[in-house]
Backbone bond lengths (Angstrom), bond angles and torsions (degrees), N, CA, C in turn:
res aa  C-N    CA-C-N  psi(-1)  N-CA   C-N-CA  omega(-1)  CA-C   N-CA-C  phi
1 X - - - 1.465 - - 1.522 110.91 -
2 X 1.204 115.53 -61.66 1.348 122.82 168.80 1.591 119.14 -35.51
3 X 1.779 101.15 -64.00 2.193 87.10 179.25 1.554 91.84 -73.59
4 X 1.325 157.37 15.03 1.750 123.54 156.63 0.739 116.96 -75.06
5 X 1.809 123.03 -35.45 1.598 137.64 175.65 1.580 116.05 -60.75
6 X 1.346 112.70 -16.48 1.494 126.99 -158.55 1.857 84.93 -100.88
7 X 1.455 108.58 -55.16 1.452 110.37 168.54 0.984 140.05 -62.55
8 X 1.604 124.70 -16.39 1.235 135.86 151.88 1.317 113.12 -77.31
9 X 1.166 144.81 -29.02 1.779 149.18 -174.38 1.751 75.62 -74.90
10 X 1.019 102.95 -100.06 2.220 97.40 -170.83 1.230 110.01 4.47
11 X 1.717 128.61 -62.89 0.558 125.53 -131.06 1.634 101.71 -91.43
12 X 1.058 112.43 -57.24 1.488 114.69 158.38 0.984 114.49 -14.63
13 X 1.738 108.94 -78.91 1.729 120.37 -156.25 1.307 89.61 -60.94
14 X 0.833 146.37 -44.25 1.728 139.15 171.12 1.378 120.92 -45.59
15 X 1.241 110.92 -47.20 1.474 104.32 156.18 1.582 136.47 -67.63
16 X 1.312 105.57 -42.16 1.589 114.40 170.68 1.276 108.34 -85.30
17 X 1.415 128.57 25.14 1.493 101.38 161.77 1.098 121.92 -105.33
18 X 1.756 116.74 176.98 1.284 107.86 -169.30 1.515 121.29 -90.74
19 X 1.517 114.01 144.66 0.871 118.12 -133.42 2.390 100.11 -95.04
20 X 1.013 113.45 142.56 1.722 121.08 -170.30 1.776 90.92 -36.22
21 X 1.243 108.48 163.39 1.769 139.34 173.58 1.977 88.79 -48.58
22 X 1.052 135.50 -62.92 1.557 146.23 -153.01 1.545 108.81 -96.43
23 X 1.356 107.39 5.73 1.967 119.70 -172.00 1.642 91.06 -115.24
24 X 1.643 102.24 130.97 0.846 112.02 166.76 1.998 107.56 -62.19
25 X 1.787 132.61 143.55 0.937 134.13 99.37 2.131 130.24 29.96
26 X 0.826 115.18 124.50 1.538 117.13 -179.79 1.156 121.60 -60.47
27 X 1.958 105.03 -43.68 1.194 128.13 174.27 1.673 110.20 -57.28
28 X 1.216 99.57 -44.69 1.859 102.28 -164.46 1.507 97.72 -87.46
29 X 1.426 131.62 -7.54 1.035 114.67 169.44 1.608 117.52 -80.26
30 X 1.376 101.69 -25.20 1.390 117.62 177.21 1.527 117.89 -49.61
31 X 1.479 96.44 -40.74 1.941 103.54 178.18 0.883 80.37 -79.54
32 X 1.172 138.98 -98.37 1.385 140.61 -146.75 1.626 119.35 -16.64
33 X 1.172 105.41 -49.25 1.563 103.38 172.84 1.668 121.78 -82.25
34 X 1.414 93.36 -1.13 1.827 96.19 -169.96 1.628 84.07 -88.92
35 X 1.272 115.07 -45.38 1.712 104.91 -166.35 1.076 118.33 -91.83
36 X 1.110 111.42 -7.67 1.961 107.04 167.58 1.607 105.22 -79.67
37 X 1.397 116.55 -35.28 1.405 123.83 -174.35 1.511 110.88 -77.51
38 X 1.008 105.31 -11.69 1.951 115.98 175.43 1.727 100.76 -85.26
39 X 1.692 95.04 -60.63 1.915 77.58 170.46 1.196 127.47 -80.11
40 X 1.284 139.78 37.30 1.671 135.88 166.07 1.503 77.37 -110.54
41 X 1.563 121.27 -75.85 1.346 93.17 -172.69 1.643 146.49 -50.04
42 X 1.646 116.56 -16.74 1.371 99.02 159.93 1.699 111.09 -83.15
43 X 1.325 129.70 -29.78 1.320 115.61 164.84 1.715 112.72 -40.64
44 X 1.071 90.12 -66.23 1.802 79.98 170.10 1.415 138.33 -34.29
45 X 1.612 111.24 -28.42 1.362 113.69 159.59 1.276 137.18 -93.83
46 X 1.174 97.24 -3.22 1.664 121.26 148.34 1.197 120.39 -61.49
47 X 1.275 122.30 -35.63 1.765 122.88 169.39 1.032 89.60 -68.59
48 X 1.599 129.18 -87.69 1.321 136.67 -147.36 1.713 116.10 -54.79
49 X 1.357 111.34 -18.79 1.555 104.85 165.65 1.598 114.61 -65.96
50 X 1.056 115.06 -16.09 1.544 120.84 -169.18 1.367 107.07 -131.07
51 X 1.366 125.08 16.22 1.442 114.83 173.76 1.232 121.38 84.81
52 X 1.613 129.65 -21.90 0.819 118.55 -150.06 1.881 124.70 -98.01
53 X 1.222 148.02 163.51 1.521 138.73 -164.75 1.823 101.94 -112.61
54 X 1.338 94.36 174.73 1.575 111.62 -177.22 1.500 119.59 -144.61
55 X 1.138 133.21 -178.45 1.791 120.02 -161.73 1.665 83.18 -117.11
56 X 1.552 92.31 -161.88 1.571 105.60 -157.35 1.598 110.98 62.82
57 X 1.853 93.89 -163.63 1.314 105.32 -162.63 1.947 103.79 -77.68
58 X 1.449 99.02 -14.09 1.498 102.86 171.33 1.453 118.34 -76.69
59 X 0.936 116.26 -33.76 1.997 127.50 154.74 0.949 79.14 -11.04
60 X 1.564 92.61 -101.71 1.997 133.73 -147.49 1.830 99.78 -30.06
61 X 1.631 107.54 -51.93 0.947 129.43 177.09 1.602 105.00 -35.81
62 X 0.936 107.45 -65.88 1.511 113.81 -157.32 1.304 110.78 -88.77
63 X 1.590 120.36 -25.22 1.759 122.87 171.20 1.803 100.67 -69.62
64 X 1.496 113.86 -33.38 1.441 108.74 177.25 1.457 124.81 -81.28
65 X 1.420 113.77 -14.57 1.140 119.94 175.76 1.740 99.12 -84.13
66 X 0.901 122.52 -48.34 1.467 116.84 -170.07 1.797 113.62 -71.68
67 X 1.071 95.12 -38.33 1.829 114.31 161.08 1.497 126.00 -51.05
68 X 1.571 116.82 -31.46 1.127 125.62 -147.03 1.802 80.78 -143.66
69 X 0.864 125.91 -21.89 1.793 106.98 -166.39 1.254 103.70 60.56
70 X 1.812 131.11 22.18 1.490 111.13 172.19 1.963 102.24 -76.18
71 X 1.687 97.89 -166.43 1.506 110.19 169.13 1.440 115.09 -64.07
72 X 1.071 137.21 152.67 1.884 123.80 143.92 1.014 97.45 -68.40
73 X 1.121 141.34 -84.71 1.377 142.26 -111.06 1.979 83.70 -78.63
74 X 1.268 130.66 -48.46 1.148 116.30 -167.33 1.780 110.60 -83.89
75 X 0.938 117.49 -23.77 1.557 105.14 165.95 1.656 117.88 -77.12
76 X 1.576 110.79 -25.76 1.788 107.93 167.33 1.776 93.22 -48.14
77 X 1.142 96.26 -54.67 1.640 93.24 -150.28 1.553 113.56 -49.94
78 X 1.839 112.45 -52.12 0.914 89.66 172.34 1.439 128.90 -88.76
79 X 1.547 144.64 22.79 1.096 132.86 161.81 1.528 123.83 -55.97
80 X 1.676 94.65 -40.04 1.785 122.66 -179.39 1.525 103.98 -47.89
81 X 1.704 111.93 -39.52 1.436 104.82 -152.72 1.866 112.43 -50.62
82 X 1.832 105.38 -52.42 1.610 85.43 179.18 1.267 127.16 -66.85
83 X 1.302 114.95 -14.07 1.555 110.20 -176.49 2.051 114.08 -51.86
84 X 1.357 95.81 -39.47 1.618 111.66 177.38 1.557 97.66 -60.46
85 X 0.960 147.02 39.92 1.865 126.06 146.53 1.312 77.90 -132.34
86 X 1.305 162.90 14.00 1.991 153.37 149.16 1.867 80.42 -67.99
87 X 1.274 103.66 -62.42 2.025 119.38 -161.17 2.165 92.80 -36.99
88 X 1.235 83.85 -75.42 1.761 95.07 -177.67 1.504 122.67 -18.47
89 X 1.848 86.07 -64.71 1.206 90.12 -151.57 2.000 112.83 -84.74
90 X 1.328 100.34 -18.53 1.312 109.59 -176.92 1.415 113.88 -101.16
91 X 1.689 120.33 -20.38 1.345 111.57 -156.83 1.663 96.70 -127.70
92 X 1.621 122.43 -4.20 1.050 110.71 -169.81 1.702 138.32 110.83
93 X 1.007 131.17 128.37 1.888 115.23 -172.41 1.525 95.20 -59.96
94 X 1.310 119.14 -61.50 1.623 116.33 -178.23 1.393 115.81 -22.13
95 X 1.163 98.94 -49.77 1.767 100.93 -158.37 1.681 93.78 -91.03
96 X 1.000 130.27 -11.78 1.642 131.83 170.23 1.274 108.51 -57.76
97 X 1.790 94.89 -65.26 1.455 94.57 -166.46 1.378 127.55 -72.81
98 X 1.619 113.13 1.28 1.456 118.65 177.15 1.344 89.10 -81.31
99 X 1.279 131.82 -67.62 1.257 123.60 -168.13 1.645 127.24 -42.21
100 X 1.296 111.97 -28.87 1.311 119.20 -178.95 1.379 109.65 -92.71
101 X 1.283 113.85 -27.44 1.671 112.06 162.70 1.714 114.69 -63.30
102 X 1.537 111.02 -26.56 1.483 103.62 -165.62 1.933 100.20 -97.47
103 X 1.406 111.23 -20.57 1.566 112.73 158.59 1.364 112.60 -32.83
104 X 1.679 79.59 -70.97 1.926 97.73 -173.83 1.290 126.97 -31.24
105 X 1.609 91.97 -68.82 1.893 105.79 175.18 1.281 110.12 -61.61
106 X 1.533 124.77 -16.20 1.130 120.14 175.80 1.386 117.63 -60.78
107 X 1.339 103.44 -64.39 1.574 129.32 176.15 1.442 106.39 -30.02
108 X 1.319 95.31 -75.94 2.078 118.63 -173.35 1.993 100.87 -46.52
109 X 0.982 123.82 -51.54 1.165 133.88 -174.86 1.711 115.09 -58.44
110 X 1.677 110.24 -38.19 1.261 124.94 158.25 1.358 122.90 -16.76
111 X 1.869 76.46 -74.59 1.356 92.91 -157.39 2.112 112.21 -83.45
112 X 1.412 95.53 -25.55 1.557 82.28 173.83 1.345 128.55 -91.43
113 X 1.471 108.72 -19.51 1.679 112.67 178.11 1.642 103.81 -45.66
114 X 1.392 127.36 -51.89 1.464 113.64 -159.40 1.542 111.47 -75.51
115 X 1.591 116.21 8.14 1.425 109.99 172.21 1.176 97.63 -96.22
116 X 1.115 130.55 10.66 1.890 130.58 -167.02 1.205 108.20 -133.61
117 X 1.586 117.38 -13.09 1.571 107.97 172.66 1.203 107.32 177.63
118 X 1.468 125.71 120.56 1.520 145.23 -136.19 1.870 99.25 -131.42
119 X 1.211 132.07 146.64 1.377 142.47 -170.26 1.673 90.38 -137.07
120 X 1.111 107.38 130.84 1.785 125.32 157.41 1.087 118.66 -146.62
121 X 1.435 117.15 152.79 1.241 145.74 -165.01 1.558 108.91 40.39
122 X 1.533 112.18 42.51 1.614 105.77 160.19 2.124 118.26 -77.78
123 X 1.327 95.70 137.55 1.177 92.60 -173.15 1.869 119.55 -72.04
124 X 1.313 135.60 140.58 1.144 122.23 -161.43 1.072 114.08 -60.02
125 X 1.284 140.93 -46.89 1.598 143.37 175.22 1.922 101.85 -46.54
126 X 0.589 128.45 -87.38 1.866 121.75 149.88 0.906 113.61 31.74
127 X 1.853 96.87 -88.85 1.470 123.60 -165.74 1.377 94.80 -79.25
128 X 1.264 148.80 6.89 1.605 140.62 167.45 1.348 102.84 -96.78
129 X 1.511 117.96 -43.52 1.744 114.99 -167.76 1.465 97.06 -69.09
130 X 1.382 113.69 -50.33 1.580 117.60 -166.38 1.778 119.12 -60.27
131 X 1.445 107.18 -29.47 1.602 130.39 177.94 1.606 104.98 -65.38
132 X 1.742 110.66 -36.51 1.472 101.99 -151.66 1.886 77.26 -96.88
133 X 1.305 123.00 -37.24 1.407 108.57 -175.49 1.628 119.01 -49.48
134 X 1.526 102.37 -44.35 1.425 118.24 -177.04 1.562 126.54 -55.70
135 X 1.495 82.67 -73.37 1.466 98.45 164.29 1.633 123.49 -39.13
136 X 1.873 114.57 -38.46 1.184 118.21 -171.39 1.863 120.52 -90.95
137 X 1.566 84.08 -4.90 1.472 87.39 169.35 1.164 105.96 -81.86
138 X 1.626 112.83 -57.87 1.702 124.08 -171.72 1.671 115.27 -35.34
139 X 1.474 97.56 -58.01 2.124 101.70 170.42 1.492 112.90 -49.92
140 X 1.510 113.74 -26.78 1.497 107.04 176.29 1.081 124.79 -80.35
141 X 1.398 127.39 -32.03 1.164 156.31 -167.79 2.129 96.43 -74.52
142 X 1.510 109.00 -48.62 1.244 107.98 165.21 1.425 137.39 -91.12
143 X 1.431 113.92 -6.26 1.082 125.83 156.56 1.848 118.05 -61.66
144 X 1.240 96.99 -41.94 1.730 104.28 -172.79 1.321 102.66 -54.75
145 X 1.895 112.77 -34.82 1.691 105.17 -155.62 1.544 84.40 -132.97
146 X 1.521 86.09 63.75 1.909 106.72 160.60 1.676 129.15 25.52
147 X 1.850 93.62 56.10 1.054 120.17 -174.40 0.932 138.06 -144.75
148 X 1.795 138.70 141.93 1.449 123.28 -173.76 2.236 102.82 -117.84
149 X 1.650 98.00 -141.29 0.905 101.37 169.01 1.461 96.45 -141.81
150 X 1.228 126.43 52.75 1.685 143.45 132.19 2.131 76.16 98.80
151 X 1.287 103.36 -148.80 1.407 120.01 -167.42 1.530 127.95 29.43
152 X 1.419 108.52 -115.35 1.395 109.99 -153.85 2.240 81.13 -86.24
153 X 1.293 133.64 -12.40 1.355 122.12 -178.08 1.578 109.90 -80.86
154 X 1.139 113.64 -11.43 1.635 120.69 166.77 1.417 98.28 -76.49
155 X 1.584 131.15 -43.42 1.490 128.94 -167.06 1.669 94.58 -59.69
156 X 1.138 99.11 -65.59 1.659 123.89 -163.07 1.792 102.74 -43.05
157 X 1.706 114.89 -60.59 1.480 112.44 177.65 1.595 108.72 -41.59
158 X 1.331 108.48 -52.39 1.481 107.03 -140.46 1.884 99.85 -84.36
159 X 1.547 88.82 -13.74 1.856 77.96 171.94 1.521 116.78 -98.41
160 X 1.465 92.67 9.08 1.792 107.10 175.57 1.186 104.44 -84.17
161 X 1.262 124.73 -52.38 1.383 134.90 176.46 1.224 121.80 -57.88
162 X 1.334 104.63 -33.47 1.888 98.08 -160.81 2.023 94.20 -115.20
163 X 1.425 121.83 -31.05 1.616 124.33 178.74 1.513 113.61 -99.61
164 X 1.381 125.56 -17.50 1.179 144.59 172.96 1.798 113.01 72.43
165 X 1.672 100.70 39.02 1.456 96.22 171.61 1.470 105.91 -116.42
166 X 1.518 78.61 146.13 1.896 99.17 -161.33 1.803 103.41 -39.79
167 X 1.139 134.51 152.56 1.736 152.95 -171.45 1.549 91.32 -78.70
168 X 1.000 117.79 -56.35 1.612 129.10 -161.48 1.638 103.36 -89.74
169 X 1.479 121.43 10.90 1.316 115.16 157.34 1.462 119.37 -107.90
170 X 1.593 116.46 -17.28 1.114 142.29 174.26 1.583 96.18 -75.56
171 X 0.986 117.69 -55.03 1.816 93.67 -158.83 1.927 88.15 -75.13
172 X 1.308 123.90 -34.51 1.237 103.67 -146.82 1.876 97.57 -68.44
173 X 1.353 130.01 -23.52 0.965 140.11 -163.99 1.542 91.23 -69.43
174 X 1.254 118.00 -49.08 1.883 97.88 -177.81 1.578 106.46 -90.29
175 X 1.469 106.61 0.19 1.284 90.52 170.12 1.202 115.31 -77.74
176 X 1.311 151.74 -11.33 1.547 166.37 155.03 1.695 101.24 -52.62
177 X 1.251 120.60 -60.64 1.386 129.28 163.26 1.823 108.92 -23.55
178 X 1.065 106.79 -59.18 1.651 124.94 -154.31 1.972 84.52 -77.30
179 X 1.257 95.81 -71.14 1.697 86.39 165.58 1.408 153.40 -47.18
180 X 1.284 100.86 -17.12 1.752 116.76 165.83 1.650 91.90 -78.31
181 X 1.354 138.88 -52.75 1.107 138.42 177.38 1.350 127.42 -37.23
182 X 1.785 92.36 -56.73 1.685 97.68 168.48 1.330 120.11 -55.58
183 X 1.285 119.60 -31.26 1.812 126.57 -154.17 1.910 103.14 -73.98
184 X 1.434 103.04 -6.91 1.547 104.81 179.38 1.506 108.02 -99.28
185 X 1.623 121.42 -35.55 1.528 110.98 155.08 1.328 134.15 -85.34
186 X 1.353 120.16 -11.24 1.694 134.45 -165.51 1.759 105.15 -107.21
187 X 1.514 114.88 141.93 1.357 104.80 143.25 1.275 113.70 -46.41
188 X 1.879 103.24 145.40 1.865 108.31 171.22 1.684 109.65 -75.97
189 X 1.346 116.08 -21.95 1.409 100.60 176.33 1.708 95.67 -52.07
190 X 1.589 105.93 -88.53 1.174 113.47 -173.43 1.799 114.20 -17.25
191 X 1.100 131.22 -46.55 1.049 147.44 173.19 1.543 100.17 -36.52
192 X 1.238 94.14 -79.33 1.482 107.31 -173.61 1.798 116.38 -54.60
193 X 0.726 109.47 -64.21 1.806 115.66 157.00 1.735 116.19 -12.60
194 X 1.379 97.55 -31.32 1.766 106.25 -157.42 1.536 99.01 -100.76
195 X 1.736 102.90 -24.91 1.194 115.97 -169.49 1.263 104.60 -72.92
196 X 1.734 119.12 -49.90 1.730 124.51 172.54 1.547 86.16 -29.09
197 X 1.805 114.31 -97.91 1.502 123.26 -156.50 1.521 117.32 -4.71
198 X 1.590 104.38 -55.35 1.515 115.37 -165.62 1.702 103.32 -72.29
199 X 0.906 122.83 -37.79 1.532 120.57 -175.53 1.069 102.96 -63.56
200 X 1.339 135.76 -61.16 1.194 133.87 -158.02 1.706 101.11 -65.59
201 X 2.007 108.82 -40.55 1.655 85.39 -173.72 1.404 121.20 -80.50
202 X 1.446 111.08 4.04 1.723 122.21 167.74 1.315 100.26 -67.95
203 X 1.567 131.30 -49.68 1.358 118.31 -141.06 1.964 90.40 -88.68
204 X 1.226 122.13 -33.14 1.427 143.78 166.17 1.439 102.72 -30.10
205 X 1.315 123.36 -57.83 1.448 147.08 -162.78 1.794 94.26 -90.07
206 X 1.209 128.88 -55.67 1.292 122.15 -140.63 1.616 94.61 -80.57
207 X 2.115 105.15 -22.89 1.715 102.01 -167.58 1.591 109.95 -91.97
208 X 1.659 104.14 -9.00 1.482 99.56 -176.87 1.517 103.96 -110.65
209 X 1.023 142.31 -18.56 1.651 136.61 -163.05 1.906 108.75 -115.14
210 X 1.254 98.74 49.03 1.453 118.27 159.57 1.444 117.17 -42.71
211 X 1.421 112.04 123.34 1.883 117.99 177.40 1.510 98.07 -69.08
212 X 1.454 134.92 -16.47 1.756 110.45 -168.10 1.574 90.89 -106.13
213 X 1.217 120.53 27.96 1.508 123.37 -166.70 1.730 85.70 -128.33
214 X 1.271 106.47 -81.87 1.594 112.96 -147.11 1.721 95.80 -112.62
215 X 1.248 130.78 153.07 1.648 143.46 135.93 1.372 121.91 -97.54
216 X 1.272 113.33 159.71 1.493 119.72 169.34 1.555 105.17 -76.50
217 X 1.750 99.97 -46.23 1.746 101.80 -155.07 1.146 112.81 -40.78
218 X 1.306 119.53 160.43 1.626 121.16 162.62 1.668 116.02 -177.16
């Protein structure tokens, strides 16, 4: 009882403390994750006006949601869950709990944005350029304030940080993975369409979130 209480105090004061001269603030991390997590989620409805999917754990997400008629927002969530003991143990509680805060809002944001604001008849090329712009700001926007969107972008930081290969070459490489997958339930046009989106938000990610520039750790 005693070391959990000792492990929970760590863990806190680790979170509430104050943060180095070059670290964002609690507060500014707070936007930071509200508005990067606002633009993946309207990029996200940019796919979904047009059908179309994306790699990472939001792929899987979204080939299983459309496969299965489950939720997004509740199967993202739990795909993320094992990725968080890689988060822990290599990157820190700090950097966990941003990530699991920006899941969250991710998730929640899912599901209510499309009762608040609906897209039709966008054309798929559109809804792919506009997804990979969106989406590729939003990862930047959470990358700056030492953050992902849980899964394979926790893989990607921490081998940026610690092996020094680019974040945005790592996800796009399983993002191809997730797409050979789709190509057995999806038309390949459509396929391909989804594939633009993702390139562009790799190359988005790979030209702005430089390791001699920025880290995840924290």
């Amino acid at each position: 009882m005693q070391f959990a209480w000792r492990s929970a105090k760590r863990v806190v004061m680790t979170l509430l403390s104050l943060p180095p001269a070059d670290r964002h603030s609690l507060w500014e991390d707070a936007i930071g994750l509200l508005v990067g997590t606002c633009l993946v989620a309207l990029a996200l409805l940019f796919l979904k006006a047009s059908g179309l999917i994306t790699g990472q754990i939001a792929g899987l997400a979204l080939v299983l949601g459309y496969a299965m008629g489950w939720s997004f927002g509740m199967v993202f969530f739990v795909l993320n869950l094992p990725f968080y003991l890689l988060a822990i143990r290599q990157m820190g509680w700090r950097f966990t709990f941003k990530n699991f805060a920006a899941v969250g809002l991710l998730s929640a944001l899912t599901e209510l944005m499309p009762q608040l604001l609906r897209l039709e008849t966008v054309h798929p090329a559109v809804s792919a350029v506009m997804f990979g712009v969106l989406a590729g700001l939003g990862l930047i926007v959470l990358f700056r304030h030492g953050a992902t969107l849980g899964g394979i972008g926790i893989v990607a930081l921490w081998l940026q940080d610690t092996r020094g290969i680019p974040a945005g070459n790592i996800q796009l490489g399983f993002d191809l993975c997730v797409f050979v997958i789709a190509l057995f339930l999806f038309d390949w046009p459509m396929v391909a369409m989804s594939l633009l989106g993702a390139v562009i938000l790799n190359l988005i990610v790979t030209i702005n979130h430089r390791r001699d520039r920025y880290v995840a750790r924290s």
